[in-house]
C-alpha positions as CSV (number, residue, x, y, z in Angstrom):
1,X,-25.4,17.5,-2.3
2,X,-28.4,15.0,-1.6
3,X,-29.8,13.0,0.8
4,X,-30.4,9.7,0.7
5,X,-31.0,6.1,2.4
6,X,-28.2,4.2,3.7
7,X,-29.9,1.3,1.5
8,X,-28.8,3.2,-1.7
9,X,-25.5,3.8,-1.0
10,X,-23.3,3.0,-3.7
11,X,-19.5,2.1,-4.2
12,X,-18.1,5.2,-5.9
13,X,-20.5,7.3,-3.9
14,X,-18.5,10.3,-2.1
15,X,-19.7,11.7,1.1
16,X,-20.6,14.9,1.3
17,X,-20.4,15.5,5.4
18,X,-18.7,13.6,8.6
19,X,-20.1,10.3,9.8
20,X,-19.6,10.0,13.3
21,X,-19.4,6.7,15.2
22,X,-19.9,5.6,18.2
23,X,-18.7,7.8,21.3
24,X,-19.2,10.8,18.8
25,X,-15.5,9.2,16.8
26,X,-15.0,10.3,13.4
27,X,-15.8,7.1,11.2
28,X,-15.3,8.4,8.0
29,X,-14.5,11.9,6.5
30,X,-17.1,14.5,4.2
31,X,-14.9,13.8,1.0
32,X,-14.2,10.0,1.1
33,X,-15.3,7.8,-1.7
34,X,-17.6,4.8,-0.9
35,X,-16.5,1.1,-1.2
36,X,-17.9,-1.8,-0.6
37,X,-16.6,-2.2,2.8
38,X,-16.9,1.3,4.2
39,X,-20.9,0.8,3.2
40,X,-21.2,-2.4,5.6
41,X,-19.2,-0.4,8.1
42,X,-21.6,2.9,7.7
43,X,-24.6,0.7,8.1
44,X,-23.4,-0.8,11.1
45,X,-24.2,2.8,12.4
46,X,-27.4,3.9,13.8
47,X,-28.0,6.5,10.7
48,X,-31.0,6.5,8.7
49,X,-29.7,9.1,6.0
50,X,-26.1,10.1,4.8
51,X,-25.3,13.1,2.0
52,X,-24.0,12.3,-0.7
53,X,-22.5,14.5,-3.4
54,X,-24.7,14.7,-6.5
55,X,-23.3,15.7,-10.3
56,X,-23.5,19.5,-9.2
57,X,-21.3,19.6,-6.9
58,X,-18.1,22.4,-7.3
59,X,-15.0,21.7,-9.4
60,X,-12.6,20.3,-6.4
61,X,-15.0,17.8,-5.3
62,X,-16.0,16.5,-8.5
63,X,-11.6,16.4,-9.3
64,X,-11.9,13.8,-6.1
65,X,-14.3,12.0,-7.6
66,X,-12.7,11.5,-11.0
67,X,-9.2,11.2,-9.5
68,X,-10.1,8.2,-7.1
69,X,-12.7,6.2,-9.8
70,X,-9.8,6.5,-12.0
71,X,-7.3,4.8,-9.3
72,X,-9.8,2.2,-8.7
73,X,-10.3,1.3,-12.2
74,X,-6.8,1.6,-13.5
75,X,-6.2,-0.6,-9.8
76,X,-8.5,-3.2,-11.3
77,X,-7.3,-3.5,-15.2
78,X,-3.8,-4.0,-13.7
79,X,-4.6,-6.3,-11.3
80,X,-6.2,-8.3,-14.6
81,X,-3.1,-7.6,-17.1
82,X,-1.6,-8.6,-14.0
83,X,-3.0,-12.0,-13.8
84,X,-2.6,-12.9,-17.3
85,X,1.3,-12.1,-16.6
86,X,1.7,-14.5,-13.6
87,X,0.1,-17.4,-15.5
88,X,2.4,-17.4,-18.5
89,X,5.1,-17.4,-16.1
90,X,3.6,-20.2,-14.0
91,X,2.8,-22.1,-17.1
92,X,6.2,-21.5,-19.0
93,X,4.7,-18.9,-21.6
94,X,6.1,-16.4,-23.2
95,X,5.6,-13.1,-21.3
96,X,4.9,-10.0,-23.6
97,X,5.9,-6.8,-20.5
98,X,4.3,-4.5,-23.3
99,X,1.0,-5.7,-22.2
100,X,1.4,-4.0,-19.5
101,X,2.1,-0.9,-21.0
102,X,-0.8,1.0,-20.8
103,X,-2.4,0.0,-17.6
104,X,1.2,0.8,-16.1
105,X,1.4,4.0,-17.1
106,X,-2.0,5.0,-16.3
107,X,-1.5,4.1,-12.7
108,X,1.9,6.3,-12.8
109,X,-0.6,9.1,-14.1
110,X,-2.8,8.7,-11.4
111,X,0.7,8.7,-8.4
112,X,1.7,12.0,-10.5
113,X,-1.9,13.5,-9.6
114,X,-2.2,12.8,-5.6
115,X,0.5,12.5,-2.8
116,X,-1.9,10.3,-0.4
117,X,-1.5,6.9,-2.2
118,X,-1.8,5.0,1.4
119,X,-4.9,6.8,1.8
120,X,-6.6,6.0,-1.3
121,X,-5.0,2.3,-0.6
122,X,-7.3,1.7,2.1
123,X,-10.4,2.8,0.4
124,X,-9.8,-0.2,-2.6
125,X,-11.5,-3.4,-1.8
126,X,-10.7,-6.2,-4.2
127,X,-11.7,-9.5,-4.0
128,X,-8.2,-10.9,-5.2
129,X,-5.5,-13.2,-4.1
130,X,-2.7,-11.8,-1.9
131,X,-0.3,-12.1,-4.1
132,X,-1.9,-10.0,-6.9
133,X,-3.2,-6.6,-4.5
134,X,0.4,-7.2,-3.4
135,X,1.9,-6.9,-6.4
136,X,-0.1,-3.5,-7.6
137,X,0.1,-2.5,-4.4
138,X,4.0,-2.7,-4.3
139,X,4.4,-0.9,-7.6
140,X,2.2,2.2,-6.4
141,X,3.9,2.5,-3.1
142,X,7.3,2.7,-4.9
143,X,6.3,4.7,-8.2
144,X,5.6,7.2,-4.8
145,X,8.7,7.0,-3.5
146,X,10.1,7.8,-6.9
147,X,8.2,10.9,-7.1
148,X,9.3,11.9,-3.7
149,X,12.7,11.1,-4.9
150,X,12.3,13.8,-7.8
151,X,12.6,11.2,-10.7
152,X,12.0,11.4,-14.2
153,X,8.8,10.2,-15.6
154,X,9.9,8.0,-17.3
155,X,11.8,6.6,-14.8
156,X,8.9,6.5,-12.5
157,X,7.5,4.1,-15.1
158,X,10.3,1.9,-15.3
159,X,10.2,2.0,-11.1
160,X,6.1,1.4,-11.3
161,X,7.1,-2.0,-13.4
162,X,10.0,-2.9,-11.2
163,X,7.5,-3.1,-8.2
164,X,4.8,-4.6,-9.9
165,X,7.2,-7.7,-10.9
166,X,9.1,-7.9,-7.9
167,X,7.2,-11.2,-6.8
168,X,6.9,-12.7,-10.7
169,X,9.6,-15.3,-9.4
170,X,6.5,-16.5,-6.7
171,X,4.5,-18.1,-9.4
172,X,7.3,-21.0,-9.7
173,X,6.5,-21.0,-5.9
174,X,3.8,-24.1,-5.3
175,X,0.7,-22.7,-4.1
176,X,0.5,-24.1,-0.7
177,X,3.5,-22.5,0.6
178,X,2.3,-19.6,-1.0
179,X,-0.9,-19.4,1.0
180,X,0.2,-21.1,4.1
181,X,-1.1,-19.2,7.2
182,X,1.2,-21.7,9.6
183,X,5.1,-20.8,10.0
184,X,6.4,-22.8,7.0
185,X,9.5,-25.3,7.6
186,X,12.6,-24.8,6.8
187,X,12.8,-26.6,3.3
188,X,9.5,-24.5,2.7
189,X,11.5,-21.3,3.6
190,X,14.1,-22.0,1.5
191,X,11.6,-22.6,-1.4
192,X,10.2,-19.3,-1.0
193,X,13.5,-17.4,-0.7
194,X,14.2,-18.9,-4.0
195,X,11.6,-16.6,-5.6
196,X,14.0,-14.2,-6.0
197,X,16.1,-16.2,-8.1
198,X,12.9,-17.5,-10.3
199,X,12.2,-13.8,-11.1
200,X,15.4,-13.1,-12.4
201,X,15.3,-15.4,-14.7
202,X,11.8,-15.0,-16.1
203,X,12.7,-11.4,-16.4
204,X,16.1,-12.0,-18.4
205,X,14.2,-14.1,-20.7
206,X,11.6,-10.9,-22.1
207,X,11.9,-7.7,-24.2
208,X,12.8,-5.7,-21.1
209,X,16.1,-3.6,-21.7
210,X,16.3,-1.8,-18.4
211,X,18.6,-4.1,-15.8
212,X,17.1,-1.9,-12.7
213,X,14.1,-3.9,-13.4
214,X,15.4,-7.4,-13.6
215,X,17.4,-7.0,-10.5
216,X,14.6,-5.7,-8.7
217,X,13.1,-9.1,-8.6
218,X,16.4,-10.4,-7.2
219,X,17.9,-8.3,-5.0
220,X,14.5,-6.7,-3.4
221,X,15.5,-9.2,0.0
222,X,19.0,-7.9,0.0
223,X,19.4,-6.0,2.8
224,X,22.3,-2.9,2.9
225,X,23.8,-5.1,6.4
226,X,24.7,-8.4,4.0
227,X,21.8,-10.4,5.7
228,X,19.3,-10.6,3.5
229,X,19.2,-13.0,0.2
230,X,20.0,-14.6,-2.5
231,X,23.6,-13.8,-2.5
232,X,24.0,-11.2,0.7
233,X,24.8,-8.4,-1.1
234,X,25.8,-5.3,0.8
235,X,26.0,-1.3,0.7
236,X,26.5,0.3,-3.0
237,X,26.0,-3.6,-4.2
238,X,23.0,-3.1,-4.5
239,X,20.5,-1.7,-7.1
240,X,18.6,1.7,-6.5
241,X,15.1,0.4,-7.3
242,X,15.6,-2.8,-5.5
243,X,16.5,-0.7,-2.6
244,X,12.8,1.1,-3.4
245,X,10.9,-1.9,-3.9
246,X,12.3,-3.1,-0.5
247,X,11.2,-0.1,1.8
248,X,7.5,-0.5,-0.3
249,X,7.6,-4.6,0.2
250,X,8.0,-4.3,3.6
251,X,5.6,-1.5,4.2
252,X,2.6,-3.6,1.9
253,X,3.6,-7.2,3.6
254,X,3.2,-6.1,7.3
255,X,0.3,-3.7,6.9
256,X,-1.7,-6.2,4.9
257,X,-0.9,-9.7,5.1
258,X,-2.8,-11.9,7.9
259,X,-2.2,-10.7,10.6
260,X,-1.9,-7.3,9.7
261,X,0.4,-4.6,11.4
262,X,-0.5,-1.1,12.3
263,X,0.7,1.3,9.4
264,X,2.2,3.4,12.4
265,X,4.1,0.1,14.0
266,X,5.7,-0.8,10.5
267,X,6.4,2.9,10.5
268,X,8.1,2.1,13.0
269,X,9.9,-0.9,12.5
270,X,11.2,0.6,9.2
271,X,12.9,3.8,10.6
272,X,14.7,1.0,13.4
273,X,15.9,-0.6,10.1
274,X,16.7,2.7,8.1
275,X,20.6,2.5,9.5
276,X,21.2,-1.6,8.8
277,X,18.5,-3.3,6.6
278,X,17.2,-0.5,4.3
279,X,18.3,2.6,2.6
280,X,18.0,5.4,5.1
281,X,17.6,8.0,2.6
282,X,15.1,6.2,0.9
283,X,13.2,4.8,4.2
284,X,13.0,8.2,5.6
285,X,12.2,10.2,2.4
286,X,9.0,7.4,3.0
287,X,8.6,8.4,6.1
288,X,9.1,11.8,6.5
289,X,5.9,12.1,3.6
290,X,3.5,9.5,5.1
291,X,3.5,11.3,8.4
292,X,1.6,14.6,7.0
293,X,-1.5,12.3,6.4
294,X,-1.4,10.9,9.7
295,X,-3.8,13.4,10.9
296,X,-7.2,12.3,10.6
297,X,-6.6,8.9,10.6
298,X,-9.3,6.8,13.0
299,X,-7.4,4.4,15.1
300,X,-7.9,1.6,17.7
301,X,-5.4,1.6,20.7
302,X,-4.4,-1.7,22.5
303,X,-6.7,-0.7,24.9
304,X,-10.0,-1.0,22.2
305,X,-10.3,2.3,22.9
306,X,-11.1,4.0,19.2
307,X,-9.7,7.5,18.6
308,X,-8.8,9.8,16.1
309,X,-5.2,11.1,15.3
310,X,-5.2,14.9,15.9
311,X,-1.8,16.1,16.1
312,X,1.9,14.8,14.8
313,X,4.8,15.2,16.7
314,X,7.4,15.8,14.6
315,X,10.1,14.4,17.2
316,X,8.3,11.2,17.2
317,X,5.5,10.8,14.6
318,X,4.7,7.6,15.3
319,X,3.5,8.5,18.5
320,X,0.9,11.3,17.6
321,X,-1.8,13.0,19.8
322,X,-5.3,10.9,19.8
323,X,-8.5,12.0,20.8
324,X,-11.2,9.7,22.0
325,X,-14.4,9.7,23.2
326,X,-13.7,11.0,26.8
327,X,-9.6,12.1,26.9
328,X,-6.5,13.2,25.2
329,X,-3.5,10.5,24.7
330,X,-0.2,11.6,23.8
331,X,1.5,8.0,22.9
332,X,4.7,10.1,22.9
333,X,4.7,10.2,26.9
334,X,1.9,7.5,27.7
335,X,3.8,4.3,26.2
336,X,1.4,2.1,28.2
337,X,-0.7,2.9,25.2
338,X,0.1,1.9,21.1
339,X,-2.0,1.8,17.6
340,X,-2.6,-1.6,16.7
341,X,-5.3,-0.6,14.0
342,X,-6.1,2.4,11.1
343,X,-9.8,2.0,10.8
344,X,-10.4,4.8,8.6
């Protein structure tokens, strides 16, 4: 490792020790690779000099290195493939899905490699649309969830594309509803819900043979109680990879659209919904894995207190043990106090 100015900081860097913050609060783990937005947050510390790992560093963290620059370049081709995609649909042009092909399966490569796909999430800052990071973001979640489920490869592929064009129905959607931060009306609503119905159809009209796909982008609002839409679909109704894309939808919308949700709030909200909106096998196959990387995580409480997350009851994971500057807080017995942020 090496030391160097804060000024020379780089994204793609990886630390090689543990930034503290203020109150002696771990900021930001010996290990975790440098964007953009974790180098405004570092300087905003009263540290001169950080380490940095050089090119001679041993095998497994140089593996770290490789692994995430390879998720955050794969994240940015797709995101671009991406793009071109969701204009031919918005402008009524042919859509050729075997463009996607390659970038696709590289990012199913890079799920195969590394459980912690939240983690590494959270440490990719793109300067894109909502709609887009939502999009990539939804077909990594769920390509997850397949692996967790044991799937084939190849079907972790055809679940990686399933996510990514859940929304393609959205760019028949105008724009202003799109990006509305107000509630919308209720003529607005129903334009929205009838993204679903969009996507089907663009989908039917390409090369792809695979129907778990297609109905993905229409039934990923069903919910298993009959109250979600287009056509309130119910129970074994409804398609297996919809029922994916739906527990990785809901996870992506709440933890990062304005205003954003606390990962362990939508936690959960999603095991409250695991017995009558979503899949219970599925939502607490999610679950049960995200909670392992739980520990670590830097957090803000509703009282701005910032803490880190030392221990996971298994009873109640969303409730762990934090550790701030001066005391212990078991949310599990003190439920004056909740997470309302994951800082790092």
């Amino acid at each position: 490792m090496k030391l160097i100015s804060i000024d020379e900081l780089k994204d793609g860097m990886i630390l090689a020790e543990d930034i503290m913050g203020k109150h002696d609060i771990l900021y930001a783990r010996s290990g975790t690779i440098l964007s953009e937005k974790l180098i405004r947050g570092l300087k905003k510390i009263t540290k001169d000099f950080v380490y940095v790992v050089d090119g001679e560093e041993d095998d497994n963290k140089e593996q770290i290195i490789i692994v995430d620059k390879n998720l955050n370049k794969e994240y940015q081709r797709t995101i671009s493939e991406f793009i071109k995609i969701f204009t031919n649909a918005k402008t009524g042009k042919e859509i050729v899905v075997g463009d996607l092909d390659e970038t696709v399966n590289s990012l199913v490569d890079e799920i195969v490699k590394n459980n912690n796909i939240l983690g590494r999430l959270r440490q990719i800052d793109v300067n894109e649309e909502y709609i887009y990071k939502h999009s990539i973001n939804v077909s990594l979640i769920s390509t997850m969830i397949g692996k967790w489920m044991n799937f084939r490869r190849d079907e972790l592929y055809d679940i990686a594309l399933a996510g990514l064009l859940h929304d393609i129905g959205k760019s028949q959607v105008p724009k202003e509803i799109l990006n509305k931060t107000q509630e919308l009306t209720e003529e607005e609503l129903k334009a929205l819900k009838l993204h679903t119905k969009h996507g089907y159809d663009i989908l039917k009209k390409t090369s792809l043979t695979n129907d778990n796909i297609i109905f993905s982008a229409l039934q990923h609002h069903e919910r298993l109680d009959g109250k979600g839409y287009p056509l309130g679909l119910s129970g074994d109704n409804l398609n297996m990879y919809s029922k994916i894309v739906a527990v990785a939808d809901m996870y992506d919308a709440m933890t990062s659209k304005s205003p954003k949700t606390s990962s362990f709030k939508v936690a959960e909200y999603i095991f409250q919904n695991s017995f009558g909106q979503l899949d219970p096998v599925i939502a607490n196959i999610f679950l049960k894995n995200i909670y392992q990387f739980y520990v670590g995580n830097v957090v803000k409480l509703n009282n701005n207190k910032i803490g880190t997350v030392v221990l996971v009851n298994n009873y109640n994971p969303t409730k762990p043990l934090i550790k701030t500057s001066d005391e212990y807080i078991d949310l599990s017995v003190n439920y004056d106090y909740e997470i309302i942020d994951v800082i790092a």
